[in-house]
N, C-alpha and C positions, 0 to 999 in steps of 0.2 A: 479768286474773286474779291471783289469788298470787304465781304468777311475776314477773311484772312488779313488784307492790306491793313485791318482795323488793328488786329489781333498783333501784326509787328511793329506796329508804332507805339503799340500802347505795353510789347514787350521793349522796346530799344525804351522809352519812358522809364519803364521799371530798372533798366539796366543803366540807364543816365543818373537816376536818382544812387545808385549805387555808388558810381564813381565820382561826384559831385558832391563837396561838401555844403556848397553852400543850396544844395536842393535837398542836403540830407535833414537839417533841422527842423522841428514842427514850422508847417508852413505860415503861419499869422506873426510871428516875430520877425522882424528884419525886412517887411515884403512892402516894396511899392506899386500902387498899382497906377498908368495913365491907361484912359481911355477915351472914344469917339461914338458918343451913343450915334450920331448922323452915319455915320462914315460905318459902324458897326465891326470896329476893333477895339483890341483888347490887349494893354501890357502888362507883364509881371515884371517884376524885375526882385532882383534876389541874390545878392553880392554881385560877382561879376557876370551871373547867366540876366538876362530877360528870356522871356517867354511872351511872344506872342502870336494873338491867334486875329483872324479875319473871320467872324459869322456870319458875314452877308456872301450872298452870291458871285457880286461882281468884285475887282481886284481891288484890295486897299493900300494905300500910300502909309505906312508907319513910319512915325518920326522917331527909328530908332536906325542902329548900324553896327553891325558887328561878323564874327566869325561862325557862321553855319556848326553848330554842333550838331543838331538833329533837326527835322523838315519835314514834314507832310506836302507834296508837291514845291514845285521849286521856288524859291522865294527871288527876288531879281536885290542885291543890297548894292546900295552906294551911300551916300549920305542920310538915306534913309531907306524902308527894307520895303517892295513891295511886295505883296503875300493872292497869290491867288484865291479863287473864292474859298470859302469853307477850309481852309487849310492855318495850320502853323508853324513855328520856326522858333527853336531854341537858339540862341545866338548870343555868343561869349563877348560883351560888348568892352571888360576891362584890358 
């Protein structure tokens, strides 16, 4: 169920920040963040990972592009990543 879907994303999470140096360091040094209070995304970015999430319902257009590392529902990428509702995408954009 949901529960569970919760519980392996937020172990592949714990398991990403393992092998990821640049996820490994206290998070507030090194970190950029853009965002779309309208549009209701959100990016991290973090040497060569970003991190982004969509908190609105409907699908959002991020202006970002890179290699699927991790994803909560499917992200569609091309020059920029679309993110279905309520979902994210870890993506190695270096």
């Amino acid at each position: 169920g949901p529960h569970a879907r919760l519980w392996n994303a937020y172990r592949d999470l714990i398991a990403l920040r393992h092998r990821e140096p640049d996820l490994a360091d206290p998070w507030l040094e090194d970190l950029r963040i853009d965002y779309d209070e309208q549009h209701r995304w959100i990016v991290m970015y973090r040497g060569a990972l970003a991190i982004a999430c969509n908190l609105g319902e409907a699908p959002a257009t991020v202006p970002v592009a890179g290699s699927v590392v991790l994803a909560w529902d499917e992200p569609t990428i091309g020059e920029a990543t679309v993110l279905p509702g309520h979902s994210f995408a870890v993506l190695r954009t270096g």
